[in-house]
C-alpha positions as CSV (number, residue, x, y, z in Angstrom):
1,X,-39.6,2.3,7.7
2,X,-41.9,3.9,4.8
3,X,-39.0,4.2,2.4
4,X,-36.3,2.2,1.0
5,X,-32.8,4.2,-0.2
6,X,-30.7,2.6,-2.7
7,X,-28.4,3.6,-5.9
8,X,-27.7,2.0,-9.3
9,X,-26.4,3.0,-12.5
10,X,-27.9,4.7,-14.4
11,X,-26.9,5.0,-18.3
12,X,-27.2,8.3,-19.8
13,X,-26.5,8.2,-23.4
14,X,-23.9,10.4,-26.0
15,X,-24.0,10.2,-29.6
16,X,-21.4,8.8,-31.0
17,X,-19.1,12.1,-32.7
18,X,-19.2,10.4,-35.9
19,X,-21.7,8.5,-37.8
20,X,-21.3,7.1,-41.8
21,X,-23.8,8.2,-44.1
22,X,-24.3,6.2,-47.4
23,X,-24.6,2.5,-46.2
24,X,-25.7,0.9,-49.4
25,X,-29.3,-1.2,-49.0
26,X,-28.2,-4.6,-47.5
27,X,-24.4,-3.8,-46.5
28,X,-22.7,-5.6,-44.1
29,X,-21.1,-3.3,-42.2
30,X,-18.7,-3.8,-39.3
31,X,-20.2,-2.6,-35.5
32,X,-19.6,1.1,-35.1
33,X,-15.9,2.3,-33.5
34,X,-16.5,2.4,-29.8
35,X,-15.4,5.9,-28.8
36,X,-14.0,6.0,-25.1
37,X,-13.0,9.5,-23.6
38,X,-13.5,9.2,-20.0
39,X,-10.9,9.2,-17.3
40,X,-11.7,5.7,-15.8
41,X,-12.9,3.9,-19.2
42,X,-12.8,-0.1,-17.9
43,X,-12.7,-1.5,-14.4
44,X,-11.2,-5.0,-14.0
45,X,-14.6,-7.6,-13.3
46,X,-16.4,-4.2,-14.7
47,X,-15.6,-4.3,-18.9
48,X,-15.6,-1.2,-20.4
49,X,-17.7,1.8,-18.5
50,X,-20.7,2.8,-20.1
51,X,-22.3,6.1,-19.9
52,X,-23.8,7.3,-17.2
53,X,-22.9,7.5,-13.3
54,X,-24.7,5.9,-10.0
55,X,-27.7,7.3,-8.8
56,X,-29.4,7.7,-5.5
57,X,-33.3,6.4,-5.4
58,X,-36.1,6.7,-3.3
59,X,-39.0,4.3,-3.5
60,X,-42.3,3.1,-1.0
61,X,-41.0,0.4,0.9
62,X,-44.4,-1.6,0.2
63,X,-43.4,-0.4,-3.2
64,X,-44.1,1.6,-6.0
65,X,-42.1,3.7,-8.3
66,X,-38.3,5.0,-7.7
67,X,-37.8,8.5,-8.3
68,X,-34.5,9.6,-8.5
69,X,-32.5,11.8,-5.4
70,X,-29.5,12.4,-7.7
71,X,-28.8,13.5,-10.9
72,X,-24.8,14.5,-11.3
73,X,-22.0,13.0,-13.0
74,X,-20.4,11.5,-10.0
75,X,-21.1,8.3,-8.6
76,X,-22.9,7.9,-5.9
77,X,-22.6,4.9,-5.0
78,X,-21.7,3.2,-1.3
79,X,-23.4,2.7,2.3
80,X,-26.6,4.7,2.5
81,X,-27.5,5.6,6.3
82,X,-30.8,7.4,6.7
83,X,-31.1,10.5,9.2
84,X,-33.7,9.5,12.7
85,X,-36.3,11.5,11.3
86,X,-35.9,10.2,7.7
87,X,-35.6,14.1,5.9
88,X,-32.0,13.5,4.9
89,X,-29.5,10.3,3.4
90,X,-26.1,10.1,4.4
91,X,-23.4,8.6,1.9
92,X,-20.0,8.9,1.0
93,X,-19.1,10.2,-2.7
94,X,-15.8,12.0,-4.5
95,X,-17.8,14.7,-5.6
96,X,-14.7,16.2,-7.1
97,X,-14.2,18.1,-10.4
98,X,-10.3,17.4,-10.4
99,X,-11.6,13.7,-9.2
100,X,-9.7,11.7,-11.5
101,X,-6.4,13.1,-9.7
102,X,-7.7,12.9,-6.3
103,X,-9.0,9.2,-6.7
104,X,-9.3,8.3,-2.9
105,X,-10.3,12.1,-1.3
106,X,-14.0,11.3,-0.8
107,X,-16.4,13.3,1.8
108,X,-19.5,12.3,3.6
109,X,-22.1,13.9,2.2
110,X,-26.1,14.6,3.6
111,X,-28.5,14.4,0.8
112,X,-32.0,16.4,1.3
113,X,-35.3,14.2,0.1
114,X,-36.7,17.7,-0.1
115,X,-35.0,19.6,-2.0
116,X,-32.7,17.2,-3.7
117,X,-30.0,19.2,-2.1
118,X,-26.0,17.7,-1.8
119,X,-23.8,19.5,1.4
120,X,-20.7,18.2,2.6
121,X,-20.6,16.9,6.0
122,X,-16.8,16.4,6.4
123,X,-13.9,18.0,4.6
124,X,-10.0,16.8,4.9
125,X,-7.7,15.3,2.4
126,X,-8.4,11.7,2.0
127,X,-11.5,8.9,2.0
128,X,-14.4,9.5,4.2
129,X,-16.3,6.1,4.0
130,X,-19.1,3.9,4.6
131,X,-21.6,6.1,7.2
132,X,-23.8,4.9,9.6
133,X,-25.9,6.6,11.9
134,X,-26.0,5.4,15.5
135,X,-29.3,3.8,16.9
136,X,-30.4,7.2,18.7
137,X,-29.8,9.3,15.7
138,X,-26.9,11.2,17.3
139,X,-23.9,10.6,15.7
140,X,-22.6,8.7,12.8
141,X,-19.5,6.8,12.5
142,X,-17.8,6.2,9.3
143,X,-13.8,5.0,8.2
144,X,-10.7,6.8,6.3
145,X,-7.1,8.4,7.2
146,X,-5.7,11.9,6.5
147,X,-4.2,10.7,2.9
148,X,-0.3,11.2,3.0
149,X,0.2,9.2,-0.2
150,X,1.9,6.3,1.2
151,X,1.3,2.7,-0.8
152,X,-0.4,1.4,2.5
153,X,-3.1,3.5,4.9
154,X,-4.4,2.0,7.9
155,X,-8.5,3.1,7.7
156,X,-9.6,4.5,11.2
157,X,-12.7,4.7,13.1
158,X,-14.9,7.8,13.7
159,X,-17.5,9.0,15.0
160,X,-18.9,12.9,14.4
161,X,-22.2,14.8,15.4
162,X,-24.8,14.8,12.3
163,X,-24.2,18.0,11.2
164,X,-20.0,17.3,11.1
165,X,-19.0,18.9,14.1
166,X,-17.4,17.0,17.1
167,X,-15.2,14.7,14.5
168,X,-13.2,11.8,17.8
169,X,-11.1,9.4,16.5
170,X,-11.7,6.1,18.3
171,X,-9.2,3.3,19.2
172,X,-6.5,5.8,17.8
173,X,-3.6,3.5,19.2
174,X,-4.8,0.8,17.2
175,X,-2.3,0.2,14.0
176,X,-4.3,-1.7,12.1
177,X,-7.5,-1.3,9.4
178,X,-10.9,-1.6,10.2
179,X,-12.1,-3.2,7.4
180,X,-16.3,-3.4,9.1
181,X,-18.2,-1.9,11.8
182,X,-22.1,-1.7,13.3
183,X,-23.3,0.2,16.1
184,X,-24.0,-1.4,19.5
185,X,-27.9,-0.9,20.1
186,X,-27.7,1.3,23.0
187,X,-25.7,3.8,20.7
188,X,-23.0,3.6,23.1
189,X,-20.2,1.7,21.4
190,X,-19.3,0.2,18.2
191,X,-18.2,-3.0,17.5
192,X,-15.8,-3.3,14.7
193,X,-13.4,-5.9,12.8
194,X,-9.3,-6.0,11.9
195,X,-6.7,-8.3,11.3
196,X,-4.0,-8.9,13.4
197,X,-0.9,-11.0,12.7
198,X,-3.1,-12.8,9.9
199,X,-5.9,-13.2,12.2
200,X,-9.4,-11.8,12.2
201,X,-10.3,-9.9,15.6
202,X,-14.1,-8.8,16.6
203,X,-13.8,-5.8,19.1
204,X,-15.6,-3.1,21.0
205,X,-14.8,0.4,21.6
206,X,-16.8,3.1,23.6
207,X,-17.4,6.2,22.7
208,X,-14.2,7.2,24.8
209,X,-11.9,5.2,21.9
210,X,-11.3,2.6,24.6
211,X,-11.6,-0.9,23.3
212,X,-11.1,-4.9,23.6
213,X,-11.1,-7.6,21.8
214,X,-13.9,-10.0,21.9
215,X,-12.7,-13.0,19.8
216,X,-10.3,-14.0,17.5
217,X,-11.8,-16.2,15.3
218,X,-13.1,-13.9,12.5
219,X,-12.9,-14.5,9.0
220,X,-13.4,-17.4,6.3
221,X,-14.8,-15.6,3.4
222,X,-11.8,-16.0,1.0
223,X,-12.2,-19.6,-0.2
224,X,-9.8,-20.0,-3.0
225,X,-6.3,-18.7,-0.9
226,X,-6.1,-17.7,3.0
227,X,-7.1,-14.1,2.7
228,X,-8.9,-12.3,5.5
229,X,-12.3,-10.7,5.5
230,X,-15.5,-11.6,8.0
231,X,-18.5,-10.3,8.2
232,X,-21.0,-9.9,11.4
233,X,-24.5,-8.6,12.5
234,X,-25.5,-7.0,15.8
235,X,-29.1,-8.2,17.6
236,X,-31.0,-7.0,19.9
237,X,-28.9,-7.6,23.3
238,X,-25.7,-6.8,21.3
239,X,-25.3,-10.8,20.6
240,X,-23.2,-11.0,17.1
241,X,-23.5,-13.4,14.6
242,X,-20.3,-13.5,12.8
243,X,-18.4,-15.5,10.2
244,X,-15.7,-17.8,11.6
245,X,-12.6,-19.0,10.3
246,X,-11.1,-22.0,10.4
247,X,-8.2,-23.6,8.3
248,X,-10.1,-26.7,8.0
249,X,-13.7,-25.6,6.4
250,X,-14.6,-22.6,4.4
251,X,-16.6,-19.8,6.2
252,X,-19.7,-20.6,9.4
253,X,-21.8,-19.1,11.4
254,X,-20.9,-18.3,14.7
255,X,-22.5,-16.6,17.6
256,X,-20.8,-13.9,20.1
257,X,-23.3,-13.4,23.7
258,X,-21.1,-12.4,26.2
259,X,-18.0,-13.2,26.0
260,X,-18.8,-17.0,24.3
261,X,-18.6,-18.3,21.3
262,X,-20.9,-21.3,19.6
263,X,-20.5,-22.5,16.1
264,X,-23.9,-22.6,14.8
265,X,-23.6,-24.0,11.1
266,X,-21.5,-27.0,10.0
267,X,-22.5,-26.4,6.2
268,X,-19.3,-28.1,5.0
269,X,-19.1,-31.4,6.2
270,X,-21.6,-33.3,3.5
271,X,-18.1,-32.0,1.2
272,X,-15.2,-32.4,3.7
273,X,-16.5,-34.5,6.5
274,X,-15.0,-37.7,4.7
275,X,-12.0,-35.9,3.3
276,X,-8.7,-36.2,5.1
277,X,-7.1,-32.8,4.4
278,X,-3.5,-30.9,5.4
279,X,-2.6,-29.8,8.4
280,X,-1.8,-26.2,8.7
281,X,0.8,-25.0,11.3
282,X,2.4,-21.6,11.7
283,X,5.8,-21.6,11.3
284,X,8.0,-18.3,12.8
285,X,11.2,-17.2,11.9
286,X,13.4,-13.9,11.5
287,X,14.7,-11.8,8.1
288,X,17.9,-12.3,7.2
289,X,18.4,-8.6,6.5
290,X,17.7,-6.5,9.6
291,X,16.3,-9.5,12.0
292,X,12.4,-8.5,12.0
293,X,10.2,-11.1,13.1
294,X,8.1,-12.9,10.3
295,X,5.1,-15.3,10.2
296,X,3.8,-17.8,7.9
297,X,2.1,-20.8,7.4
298,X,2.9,-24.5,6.6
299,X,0.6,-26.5,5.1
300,X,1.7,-30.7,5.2
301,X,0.1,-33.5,3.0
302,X,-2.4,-35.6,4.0
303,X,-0.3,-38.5,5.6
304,X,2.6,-36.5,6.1
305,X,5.9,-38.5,7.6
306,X,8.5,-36.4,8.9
307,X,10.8,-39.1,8.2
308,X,10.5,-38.5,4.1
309,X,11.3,-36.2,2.0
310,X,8.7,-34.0,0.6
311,X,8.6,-31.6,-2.6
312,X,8.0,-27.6,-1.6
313,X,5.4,-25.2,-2.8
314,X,6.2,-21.4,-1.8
315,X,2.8,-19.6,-2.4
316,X,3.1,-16.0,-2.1
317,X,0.0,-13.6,-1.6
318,X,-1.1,-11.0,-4.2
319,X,-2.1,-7.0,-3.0
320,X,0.9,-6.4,-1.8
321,X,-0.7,-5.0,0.7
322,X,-2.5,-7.8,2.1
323,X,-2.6,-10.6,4.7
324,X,-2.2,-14.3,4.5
325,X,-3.6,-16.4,7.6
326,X,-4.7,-19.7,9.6
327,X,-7.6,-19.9,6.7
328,X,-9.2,-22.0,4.6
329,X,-7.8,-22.2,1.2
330,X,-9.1,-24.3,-1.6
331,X,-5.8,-24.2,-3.7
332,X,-3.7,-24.5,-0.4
333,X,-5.5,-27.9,0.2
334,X,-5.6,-28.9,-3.3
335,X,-1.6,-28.4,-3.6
336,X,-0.8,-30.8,-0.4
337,X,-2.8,-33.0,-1.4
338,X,-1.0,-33.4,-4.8
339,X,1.9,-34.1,-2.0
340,X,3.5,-30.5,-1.6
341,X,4.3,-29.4,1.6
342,X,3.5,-25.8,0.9
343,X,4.5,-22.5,2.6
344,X,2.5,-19.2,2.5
345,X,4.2,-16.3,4.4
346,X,3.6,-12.3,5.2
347,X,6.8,-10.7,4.1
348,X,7.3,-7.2,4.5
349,X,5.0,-5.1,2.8
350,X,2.1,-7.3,4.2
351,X,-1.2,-5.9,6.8
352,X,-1.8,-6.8,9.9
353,X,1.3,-6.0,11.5
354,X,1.5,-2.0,11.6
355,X,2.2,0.6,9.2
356,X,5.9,0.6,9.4
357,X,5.6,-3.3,8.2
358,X,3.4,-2.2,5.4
359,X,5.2,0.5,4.2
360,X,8.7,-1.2,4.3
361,X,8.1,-1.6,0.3
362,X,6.7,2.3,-0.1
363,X,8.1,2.8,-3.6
364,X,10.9,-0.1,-3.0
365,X,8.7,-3.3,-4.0
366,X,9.9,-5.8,-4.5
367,X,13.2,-5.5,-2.5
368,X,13.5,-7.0,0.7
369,X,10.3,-8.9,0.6
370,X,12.3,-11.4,-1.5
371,X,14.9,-11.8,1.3
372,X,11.7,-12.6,3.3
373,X,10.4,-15.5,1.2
374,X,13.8,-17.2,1.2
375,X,14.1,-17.2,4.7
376,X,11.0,-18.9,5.2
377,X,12.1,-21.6,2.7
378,X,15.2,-22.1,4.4
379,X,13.2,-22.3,7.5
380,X,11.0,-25.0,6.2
381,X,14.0,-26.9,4.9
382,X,16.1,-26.5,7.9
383,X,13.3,-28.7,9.5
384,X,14.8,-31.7,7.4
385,X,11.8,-33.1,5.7
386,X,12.2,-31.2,2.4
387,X,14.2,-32.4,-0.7
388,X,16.4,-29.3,-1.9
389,X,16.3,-30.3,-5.6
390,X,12.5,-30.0,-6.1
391,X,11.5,-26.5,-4.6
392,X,8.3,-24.8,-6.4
393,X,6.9,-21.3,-6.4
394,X,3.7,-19.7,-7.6
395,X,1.5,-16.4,-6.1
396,X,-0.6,-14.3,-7.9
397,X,-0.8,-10.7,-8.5
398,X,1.5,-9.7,-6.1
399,X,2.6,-12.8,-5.6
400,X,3.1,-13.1,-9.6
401,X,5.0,-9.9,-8.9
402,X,7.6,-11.4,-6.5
403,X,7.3,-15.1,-8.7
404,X,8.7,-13.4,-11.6
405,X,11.7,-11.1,-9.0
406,X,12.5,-14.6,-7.9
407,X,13.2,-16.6,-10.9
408,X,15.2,-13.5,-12.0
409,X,17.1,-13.0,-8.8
410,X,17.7,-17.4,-8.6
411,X,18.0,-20.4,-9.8
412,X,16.9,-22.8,-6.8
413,X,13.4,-23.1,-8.0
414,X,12.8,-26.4,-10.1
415,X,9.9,-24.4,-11.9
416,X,7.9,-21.6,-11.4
417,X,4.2,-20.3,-12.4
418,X,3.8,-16.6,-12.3
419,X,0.0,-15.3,-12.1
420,X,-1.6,-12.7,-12.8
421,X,1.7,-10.4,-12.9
422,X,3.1,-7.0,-13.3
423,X,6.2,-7.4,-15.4
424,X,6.9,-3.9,-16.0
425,X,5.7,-1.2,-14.2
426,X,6.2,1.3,-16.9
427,X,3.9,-0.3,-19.0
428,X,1.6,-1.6,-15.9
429,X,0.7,2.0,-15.2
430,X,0.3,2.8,-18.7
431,X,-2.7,0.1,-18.9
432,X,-4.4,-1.0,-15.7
433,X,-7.8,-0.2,-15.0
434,X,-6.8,2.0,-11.7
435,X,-3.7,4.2,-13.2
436,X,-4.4,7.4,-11.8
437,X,-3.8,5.8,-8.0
438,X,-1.0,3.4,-8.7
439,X,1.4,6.9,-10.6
440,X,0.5,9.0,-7.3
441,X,0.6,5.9,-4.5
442,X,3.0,3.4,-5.3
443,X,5.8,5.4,-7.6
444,X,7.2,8.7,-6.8
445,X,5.5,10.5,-10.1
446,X,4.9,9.3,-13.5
447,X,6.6,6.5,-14.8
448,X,8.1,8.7,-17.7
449,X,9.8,10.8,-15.3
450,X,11.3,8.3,-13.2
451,X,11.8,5.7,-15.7
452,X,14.8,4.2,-14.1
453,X,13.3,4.0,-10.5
454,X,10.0,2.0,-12.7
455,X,12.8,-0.4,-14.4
456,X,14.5,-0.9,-11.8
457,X,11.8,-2.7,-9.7
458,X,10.4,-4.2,-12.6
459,X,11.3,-8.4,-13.0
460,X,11.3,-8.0,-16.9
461,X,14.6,-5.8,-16.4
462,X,16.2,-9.3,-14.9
463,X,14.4,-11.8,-17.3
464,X,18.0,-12.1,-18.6
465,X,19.1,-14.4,-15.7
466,X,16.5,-16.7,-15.8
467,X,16.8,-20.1,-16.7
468,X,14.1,-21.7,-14.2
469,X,10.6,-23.3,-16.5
470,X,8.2,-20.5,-16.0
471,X,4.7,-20.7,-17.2
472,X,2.7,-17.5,-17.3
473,X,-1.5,-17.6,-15.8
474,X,-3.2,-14.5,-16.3
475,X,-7.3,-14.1,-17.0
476,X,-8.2,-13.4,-20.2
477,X,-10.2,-10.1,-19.5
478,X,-7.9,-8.9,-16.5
479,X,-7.8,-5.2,-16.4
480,X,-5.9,-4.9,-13.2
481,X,-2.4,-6.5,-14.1
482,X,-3.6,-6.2,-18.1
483,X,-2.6,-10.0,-20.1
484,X,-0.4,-7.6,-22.1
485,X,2.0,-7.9,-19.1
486,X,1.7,-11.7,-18.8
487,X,2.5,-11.3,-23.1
488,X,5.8,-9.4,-22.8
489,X,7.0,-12.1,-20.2
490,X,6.3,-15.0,-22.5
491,X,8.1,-13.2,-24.9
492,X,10.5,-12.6,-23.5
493,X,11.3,-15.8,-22.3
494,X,10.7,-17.4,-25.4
495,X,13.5,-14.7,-26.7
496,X,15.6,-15.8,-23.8
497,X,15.4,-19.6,-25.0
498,X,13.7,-20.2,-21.1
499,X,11.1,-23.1,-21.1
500,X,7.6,-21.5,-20.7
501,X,3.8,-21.8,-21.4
502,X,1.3,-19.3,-21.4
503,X,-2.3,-20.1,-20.0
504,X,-4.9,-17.5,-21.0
505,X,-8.2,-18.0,-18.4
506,X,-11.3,-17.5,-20.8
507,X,-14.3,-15.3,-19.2
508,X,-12.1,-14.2,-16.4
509,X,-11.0,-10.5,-15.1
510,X,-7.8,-11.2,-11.8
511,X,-10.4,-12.4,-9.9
512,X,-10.1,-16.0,-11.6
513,X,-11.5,-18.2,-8.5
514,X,-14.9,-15.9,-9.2
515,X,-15.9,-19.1,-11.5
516,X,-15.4,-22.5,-9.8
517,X,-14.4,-24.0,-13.5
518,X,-11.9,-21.2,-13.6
519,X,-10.6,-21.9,-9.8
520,X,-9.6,-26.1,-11.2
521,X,-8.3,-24.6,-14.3
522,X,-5.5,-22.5,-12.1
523,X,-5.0,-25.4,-10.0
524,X,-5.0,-28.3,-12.4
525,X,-2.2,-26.4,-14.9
526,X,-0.3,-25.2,-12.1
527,X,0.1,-28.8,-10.5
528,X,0.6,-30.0,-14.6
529,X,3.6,-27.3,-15.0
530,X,5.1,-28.8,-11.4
531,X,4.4,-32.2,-12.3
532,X,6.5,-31.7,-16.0
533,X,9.7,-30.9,-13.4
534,X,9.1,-32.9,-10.9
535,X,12.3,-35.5,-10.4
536,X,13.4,-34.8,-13.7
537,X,9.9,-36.0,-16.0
């Protein structure tokens, strides 16, 4: 308790390889060429990376100054977990020369106070993550997978001896990711998190890798759309505070003390309390292509009458490699109650139901994930409260991904608002922020020697069938699907002779909820796009 471990970046400057002599005595000159000749040179939410890497740091925890662990050009960034007798710090780094084309192959390393010196604690081919050492000082669990460069990996639990030796997989039957952990206090389980069917689960699991689930009621963090992700804290006693999820109100806190659950915030009635909002139900149905069972979720109108006829909103999930659930969602709510019944699904392709689901679109996406969405819209219809003539669909990311496939694939849609896309993923790989994971991960090699598997799964090879109104919403600064995407769609529509818009999101990178302002913006000119096609206006 006499130190504090943490990291931050820490700039370390180059001259610039050129400089201008001879600026004449009150000049205006233009700012200096920026010079970029690193692998990774901008990181979507990031900007442009500067020089320099992150650093490890010691300092008195009754403070003082920091003085400096590491001094490498890697980042060293992460979890910290400190050894029991506080001579070492554990963290997980890619400490790679060749790192660039390994970009997920990181090791737990054991960092010295000392002597400053950096050994490897594990040593496989793939991510090694997020250390922490068990209560007693014994062991220390972390996450990753043995990387087969497959599009989706399910992370798994370990646990290993201090030194690296004794490496046990736990819950090892368990298809799913563990996306957190913490240590029981008795050093003799961990409790962990995963998502399940679109549903956040707390769990336990010895030391043994035999495990249950606790509750299913984690989640809530995601306000904007229904994604997943919780967070929770282990006491004394092992009782959990935890975040819990519920369609009806962003994120609480809950507590877990043997086996029960109580609620112990209600931070969001003073805003919702008065508010009548949709109903969310989950709807079940099976693909039309090989009969696999999907799931999604309906979302009605405040007021909803079965006996009307209602305009629908398909709302497809970004990643792809995500999960849509029973969450909260700002823009879900803020759609029905513009008077959309709106669907949001998991096609194939989506977490939470096992790897084979997930890797049904390994280097074929989109495909059949389309069939997927159109068979929960025909379920939806076939429930007889839908009017066939004013059918809507949006998503982001992803979900702008499969927008864009659908308006190219048909012409049931009334209109269409495609997010935050990739239109061509030739060009996609060529400009996003992460390019040396998406060539190796999501394509068989680089794009420029498979160009025609690329084209052929990109939607700007099909904008010549489209005739829906698309608009295009991208953020301004996204460096993850780049605007220069979103710009060859528009475009090309515009070429095409298709009715179309483009809305450029100022002071936003893909995550565009990540400013309230932003968050209306999306929502006001989607509904405003809908709206312009709505019964023929």
């Amino acid at each position: 308790g006499s130190q504090i471990a943490f990291s931050m970046f820490t700039p370390k400057s180059k001259p610039a390889p050129v400089s201008l002599p001879g600026k004449p005595e009150g000049a205006n000159w233009t700012e200096a060429p920026k010079y970029v000749d690193k692998d990774n040179y901008r990181f979507d939410g990031g900007g442009y990376a500067k020089d320099g890497h992150q650093q490890i740091y010691v300092m008195p925890a009754t403070g003082g100054s920091p003085r400096q662990l590491t001094d490498d050009e890697f980042n060293h960034g992460g979890q910290l977990a400190w050894s029991p007798d506080s001579k070492h710090i554990f963290f997980s780094a890619n400490r790679r020369d060749d790192a660039f084309r390994q970009p997920v192959n990181s090791e737990i390393y054991r960092l010295t106070l000392s002597s400053k010196e950096i050994s490897a604690v594990t040593d496989r081919n793939g991510p090694d993550s997020s250390p922490k050492v068990s209560p007693d000082g014994e062991k220390i669990a972390f996450t990753g997978y043995d990387d087969t460069k497959m599009s989706f990996q399910a992370a798994k639990l370990y646990v290993m001896a201090l030194d690296g030796s004794n490496v046990q997989l736990l819950a090892d039957d368990l298809d799913r990711s563990v996306t957190g952990f913490s240590w029981d206090t008795d050093s003799q389980g961990i409790y962990f998190t995963y998502d399940n069917n679109g549903v956040g689960q707390l769990a336990r699991t010895n030391l043994n890798g035999e495990y249950k689930n606790l509750t299913d009621r984690v989640g809530g963090l995601s306000y904007s759309r229904p994604y997943g992700g919780g967070d929770f804290s282990v006491a004394k006693g092992d009782r959990i505070a935890f975040t819990i999820s519920n369609p009806m109100r962003p994120a609480e806190l809950a507590l877990w003390d043997s086996g029960d659950v109580q609620q112990l915030t209600r931070l969001n009635e003073d805003a919702l309390g008065h508010k009548q909002l949709a109903k969310v139900e989950e709807i079940n149905y099976k693909s039309s292509v090989d009969g696999i069972d999907l799931q999604g979720w309906i979302a009605y109108p405040p007021g909803f009458d079965k006996d009307k006829d209602y305009p629908l909103m398909l709302e497809i999930h970004g990643g792809p490699h995500t999960n849509y659930g029973p969450r909260f969602a700002a823009e879900i709510q803020l759609f029905a109650a513009a008077g959309y019944v709106v669907l949001y699904t998991n096609p194939r392709g989506s977490t939470s139901y096992g790897s084979d689901f997930a890797n049904e679109i390994h280097h074929n996406y989109p495909s059949h994930d389309y069939n997927d969405l159109m068979d929960g819209v025909d379920a939806v219809i076939d429930k007889g409260f839908i009017n066939e003539d004013e059918l809507f669909v949006t998503g982001g990311s992803g979900g702008g991904v499969l927008t864009a496939w659908i308006v190219g694939h048909t012409d049931r849609f009334k209109a269409a608002v495609v997010a935050k896309p990739v239109i061509n993923w030739y060009s996609f790989v060529l400009t996003a922020d992460m390019y040396n994971f998406f060539y190796q991960y999501w394509f068989p090699g680089l794009p420029w020697n498979h160009t025609e598997h690329y084209m052929e799964r990109s939607p700007i090879s099909y904008v010549g069938n489209v005739t829906t109104p698309t608009m295009l919403l991208t953020g301004e600064n996204d460096y993850r699907t780049p605007i220069s995407e979103t710009e060859q769609y528009y475009q090309a529509l515009k070429l095409k002779g298709v009715e179309t818009a483009m809305v450029r999101i100022q002071d936003s990178g893909h995550g565009i909820y990540a400013r309230p302002s932003n968050l209306m913006n999306k929502v006001a000119y989607i509904l405003h796009w809908f709206e312009k096609y709505r019964g023929d206006k």
